[in-house]
PAZANU-506236 format. One record per residue (C-alpha): x, z, y negated; residue in one letter; chain. Coordinates in nm, 3 decimals, padded with zeros to 5 digits. Example, Ala and Ser with C-alpha at 12.3 -4.5 7.8 and 13.67 -1.06 7.14 Angstrom:
<sites>
       px       pz       py  aa  ch
   01.230   00.780   00.450   A   A
   01.367   00.714   00.106   S   A
</sites>
This chain:
<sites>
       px       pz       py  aa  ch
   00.614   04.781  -08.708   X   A
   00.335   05.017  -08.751   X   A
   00.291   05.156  -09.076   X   A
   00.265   05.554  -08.916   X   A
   00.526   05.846  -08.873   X   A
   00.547   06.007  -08.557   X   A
   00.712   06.338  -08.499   X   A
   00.786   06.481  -08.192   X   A
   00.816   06.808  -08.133   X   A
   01.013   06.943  -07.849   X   A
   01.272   07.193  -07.746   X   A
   01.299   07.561  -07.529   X   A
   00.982   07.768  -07.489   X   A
   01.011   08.054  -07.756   X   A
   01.208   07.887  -08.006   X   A
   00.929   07.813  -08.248   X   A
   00.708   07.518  -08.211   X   A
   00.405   07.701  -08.266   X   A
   00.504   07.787  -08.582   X   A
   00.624   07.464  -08.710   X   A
   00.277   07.300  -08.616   X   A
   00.158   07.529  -08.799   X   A
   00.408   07.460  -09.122   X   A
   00.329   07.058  -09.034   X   A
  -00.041   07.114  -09.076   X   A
   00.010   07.254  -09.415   X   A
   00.197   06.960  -09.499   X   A
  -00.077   06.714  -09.432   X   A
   00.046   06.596  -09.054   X   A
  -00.222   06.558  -08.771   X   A
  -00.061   06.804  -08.498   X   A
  -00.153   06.762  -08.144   X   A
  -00.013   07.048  -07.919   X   A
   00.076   06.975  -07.551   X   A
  -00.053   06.603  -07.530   X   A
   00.016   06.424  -07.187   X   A
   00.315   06.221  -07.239   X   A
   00.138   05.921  -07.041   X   A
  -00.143   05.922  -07.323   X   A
   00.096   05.895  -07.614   X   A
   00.083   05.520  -07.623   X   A
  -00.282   05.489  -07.640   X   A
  -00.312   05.784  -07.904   X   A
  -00.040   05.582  -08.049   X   A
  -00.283   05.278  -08.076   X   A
  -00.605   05.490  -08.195   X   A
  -00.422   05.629  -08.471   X   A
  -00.299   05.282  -08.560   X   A
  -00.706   05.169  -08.604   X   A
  -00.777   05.440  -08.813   X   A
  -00.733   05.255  -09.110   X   A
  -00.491   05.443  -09.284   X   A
  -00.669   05.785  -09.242   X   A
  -00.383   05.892  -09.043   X   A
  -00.059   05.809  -09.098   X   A
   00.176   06.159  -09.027   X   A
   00.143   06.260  -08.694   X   A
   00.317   06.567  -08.499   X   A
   00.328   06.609  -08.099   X   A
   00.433   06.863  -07.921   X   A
   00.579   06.792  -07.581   X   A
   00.772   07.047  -07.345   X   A
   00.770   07.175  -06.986   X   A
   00.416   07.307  -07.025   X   A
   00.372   06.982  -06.914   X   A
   00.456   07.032  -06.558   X   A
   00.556   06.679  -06.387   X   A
   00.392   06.484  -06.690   X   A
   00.652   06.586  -06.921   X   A
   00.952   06.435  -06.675   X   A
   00.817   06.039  -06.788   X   A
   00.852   06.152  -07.143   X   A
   01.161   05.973  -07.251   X   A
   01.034   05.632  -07.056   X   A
   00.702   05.661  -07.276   X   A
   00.885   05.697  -07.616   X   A
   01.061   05.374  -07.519   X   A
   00.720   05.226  -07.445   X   A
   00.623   05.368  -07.769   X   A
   00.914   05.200  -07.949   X   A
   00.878   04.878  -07.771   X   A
   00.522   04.829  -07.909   X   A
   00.587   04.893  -08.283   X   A
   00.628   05.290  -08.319   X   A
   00.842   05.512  -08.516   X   A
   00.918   05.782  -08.435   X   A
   01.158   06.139  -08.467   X   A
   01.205   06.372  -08.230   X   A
   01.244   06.737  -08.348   X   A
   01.448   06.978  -08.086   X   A
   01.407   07.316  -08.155   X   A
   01.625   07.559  -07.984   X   A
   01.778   07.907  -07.974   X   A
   02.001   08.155  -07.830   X   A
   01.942   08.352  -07.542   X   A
   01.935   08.650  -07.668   X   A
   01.707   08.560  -07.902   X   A
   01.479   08.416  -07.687   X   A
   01.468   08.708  -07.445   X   A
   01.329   08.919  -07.739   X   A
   01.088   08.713  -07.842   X   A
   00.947   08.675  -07.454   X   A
   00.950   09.045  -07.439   X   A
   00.834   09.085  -07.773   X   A
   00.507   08.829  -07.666   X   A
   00.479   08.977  -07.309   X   A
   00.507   08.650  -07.167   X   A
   00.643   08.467  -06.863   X   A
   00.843   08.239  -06.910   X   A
   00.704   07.915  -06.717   X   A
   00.970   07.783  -06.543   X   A
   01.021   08.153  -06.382   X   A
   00.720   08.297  -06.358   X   A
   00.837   08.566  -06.048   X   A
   01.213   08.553  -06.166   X   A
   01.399   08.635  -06.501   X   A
   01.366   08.528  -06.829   X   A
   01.758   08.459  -06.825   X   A
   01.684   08.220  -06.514   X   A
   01.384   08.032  -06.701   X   A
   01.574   07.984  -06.979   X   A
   01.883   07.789  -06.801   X   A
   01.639   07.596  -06.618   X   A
   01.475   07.441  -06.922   X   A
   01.816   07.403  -07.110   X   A
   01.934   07.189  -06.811   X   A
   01.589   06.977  -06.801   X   A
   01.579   06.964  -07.158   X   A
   01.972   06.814  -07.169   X   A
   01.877   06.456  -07.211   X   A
   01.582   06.504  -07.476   X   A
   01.785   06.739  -07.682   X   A
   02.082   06.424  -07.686   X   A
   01.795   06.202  -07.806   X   A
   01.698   06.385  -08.103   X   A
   01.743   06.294  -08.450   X   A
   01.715   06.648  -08.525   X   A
   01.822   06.989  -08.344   X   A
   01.713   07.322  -08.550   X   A
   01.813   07.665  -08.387   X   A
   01.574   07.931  -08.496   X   A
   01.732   08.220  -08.357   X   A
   01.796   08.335  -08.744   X   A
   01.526   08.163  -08.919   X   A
   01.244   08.400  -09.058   X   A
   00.861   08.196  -09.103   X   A
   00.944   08.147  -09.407   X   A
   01.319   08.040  -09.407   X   A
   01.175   07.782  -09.097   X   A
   00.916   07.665  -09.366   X   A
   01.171   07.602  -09.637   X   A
   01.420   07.397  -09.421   X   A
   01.126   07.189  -09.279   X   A
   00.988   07.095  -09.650   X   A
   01.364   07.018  -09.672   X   A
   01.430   06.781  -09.362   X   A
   01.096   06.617  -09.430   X   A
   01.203   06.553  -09.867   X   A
   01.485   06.406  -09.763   X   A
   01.293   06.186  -09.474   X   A
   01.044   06.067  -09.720   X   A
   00.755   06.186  -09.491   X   A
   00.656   06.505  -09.672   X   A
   00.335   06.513  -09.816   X   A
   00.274   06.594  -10.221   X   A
   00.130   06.889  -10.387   X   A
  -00.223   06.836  -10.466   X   A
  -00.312   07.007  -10.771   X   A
  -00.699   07.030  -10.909   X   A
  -00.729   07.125  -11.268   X   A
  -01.100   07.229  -11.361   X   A
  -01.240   07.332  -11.659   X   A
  -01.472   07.580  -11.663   X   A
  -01.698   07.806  -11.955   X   A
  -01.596   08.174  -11.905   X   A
  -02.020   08.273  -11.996   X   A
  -02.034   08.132  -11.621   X   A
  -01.735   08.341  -11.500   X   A
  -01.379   08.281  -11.386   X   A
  -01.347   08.031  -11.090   X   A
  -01.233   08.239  -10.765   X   A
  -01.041   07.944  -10.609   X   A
  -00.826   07.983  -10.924   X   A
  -00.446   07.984  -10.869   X   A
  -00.365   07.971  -11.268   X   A
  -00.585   08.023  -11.526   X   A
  -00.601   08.023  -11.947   X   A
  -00.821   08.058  -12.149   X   A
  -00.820   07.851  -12.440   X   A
  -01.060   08.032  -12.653   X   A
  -00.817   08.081  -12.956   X   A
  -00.848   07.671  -13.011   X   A
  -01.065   07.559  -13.350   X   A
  -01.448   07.500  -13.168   X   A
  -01.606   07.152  -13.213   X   A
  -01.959   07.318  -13.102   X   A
  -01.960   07.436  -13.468   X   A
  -01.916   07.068  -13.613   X   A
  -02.283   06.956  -13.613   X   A
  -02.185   06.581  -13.544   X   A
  -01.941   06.707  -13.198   X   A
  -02.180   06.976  -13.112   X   A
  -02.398   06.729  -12.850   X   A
  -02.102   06.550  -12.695   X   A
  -01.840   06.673  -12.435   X   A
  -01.458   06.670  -12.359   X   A
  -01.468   06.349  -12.201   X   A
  -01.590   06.198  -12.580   X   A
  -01.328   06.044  -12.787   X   A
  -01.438   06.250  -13.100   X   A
  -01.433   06.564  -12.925   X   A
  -01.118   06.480  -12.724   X   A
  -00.896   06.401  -13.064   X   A
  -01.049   06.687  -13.256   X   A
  -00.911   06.951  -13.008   X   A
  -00.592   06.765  -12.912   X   A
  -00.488   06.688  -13.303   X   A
  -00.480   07.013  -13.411   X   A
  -00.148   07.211  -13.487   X   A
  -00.219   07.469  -13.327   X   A
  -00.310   07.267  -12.979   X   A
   00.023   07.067  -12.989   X   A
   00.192   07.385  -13.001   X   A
   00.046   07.557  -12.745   X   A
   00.056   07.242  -12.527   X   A
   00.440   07.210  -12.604   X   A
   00.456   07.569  -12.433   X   A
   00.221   07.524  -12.163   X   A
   00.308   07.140  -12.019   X   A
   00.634   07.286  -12.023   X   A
   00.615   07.577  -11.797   X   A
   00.396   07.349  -11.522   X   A
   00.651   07.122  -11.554   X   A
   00.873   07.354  -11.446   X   A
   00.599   07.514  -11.207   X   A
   00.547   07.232  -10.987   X   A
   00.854   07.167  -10.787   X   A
   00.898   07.510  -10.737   X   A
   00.589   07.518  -10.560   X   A
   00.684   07.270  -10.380   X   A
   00.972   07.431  -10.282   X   A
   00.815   07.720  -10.181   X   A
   00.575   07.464  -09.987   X   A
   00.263   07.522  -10.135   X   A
   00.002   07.220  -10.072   X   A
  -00.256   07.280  -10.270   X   A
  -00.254   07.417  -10.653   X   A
  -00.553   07.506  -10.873   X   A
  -00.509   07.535  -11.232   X   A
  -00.842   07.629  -11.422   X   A
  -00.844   07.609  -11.815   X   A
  -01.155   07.775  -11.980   X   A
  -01.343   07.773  -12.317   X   A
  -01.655   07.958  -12.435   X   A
  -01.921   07.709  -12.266   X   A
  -01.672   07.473  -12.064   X   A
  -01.806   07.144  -12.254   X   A
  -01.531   07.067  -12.537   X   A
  -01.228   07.253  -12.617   X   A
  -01.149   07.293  -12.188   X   A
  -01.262   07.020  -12.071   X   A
  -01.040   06.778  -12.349   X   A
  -00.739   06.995  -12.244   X   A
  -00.808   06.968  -11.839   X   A
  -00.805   06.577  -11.904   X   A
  -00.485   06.570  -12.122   X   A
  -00.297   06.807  -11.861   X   A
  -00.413   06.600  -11.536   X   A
  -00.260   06.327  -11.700   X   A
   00.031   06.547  -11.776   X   A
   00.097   06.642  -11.405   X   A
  -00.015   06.297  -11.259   X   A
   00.290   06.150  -11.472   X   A
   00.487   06.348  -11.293   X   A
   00.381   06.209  -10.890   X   A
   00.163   06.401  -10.797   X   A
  -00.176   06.394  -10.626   X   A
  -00.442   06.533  -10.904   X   A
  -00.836   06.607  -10.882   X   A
  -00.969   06.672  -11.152   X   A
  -01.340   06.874  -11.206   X   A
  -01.541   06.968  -11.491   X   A
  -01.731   07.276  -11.364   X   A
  -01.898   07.331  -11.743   X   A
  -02.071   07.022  -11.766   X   A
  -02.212   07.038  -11.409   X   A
  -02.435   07.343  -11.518   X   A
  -02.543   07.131  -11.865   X   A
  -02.484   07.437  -12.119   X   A
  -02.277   07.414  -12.443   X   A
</sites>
């Protein structure tokens, strides 16, 4: 078996794929949209030799896909004959639903591009019949919001084990250089006892033992990092939740070479105890001042 996650996206025209590609992006899954069902195997294959560079991938396959899309279910059992996993996701809706959203659009609907909407729609529920018994999972959308369609794919995926983590970066920074605008949190830690003022720690940065244990010691550090671990603690899997991918949490001293860059450290290891993905940046000490 190949060590990659396929998903397949499928279902009734209207009922949302669009919008979960663009939920599965977010989540870290290469999305291809409309993809011949004939050149699945051989994307199938490429993917495999990228060396682990891609390893959740999303396709979206429906009627747009004219006579191509009829050989579909024959080339997923290729694809599982030659190592493949895969899921197949069938969206769907009601009608009425879907007539709103067609009229809402202004579009035809393909498979009845001179007749009604109505007529399209039974025609693709009746070619669709077999695909939709295959699937591991069928979502109607007709009263799911963006958001609500976001939530209970972060959901399916958890449970799955395909979704992809939250990657937080925590940078330090020196607020004489200004606030970082990529900033999703910030604090300053200003307040904390200074070790530019101790001759001997003035030189050295953050990343120095000396410097790193006379800023973390102190009484008044442990008790504001009793407070603050805590509420990212509690922070994180909300986000997740909410399906955020990508968190930035900038702390900040006077020059962004001790007292931040010690804490930025001590609370990447914090939130890398707890699984997830951290980068970590020390934006004081790339412009050299104290």
């Amino acid at each position: 078996m190949h060590d990659l996650q396929f998903l397949l996206i499928t279902g009734l025209s209207g009922a949302g794929k669009t919008e979960t590609v663009r939920i599965l992006e977010d989540m870290g899954f290469f999305c291809v949209d409309n993809l011949p069902p004939a050149l699945i195997p051989k994307f199938a294959e490429l993917c495999a030799q990228s060396e682990g560079k891609i390893k959740h991938i999303a396709l979206v396959c429906d009627i747009r896909g004219r006579g191509f899309f009829d050989h579909l279910i024959a080339v997923l059992e290729e694809l599982e004959e030659r190592g493949f996993l895969y899921d197949i996701l069938f969206l769907e809706a009601s009608n009425e639903t879907l007539i709103r959203r067609f009229k809402e659009s202004r579009r035809r609907h393909p498979l009845a591009p001179e007749g009604t909407i109505l007529e399209g729609i039974a025609k693709e529920r009746q070619r669709l019949r077999e695909l939709k018994r295959r699937a591991h999972r069928v979502l109607d959308t007709s009263q799911l919001s963006p958001r609500e369609l976001r939530e209970e794919m972060i959901r399916w995926l958890d449970d799955s084990g395909t979704r992809s983590d939250l990657a937080v970066s925590v940078i330090s920074f020196g607020f004489k250089h200004g606030l970082p605008l990529d900033a999703d949190l910030a604090v300053d830690v200003r307040f904390l006892p200074n070790p530019f003022w101790v001759e001997a720690l003035a030189p050295l940065t953050g990343n120095d033992a000396p410097v790193r244990d006379y800023v973390l010691q102190r009484t008044v550090t442990q008790k504001f990092l009793a407070k603050y671990l805590d509420l990212i603690e509690f922070l994180l899997p909300e986000y997740v939740k909410e399906g955020k991918q990508e968190l930035v949490i900038a702390i900040g001293c006077t020059g962004g070479q001790h007292r931040s860059v010690a804490l930025a450290n001590h609370v990447a290891d914090f939130i890398r105890n707890q699984g997830f993905v951290v980068y970590v940046e020390h934006r004081g000490l790339q412009n050299q001042t104290s």
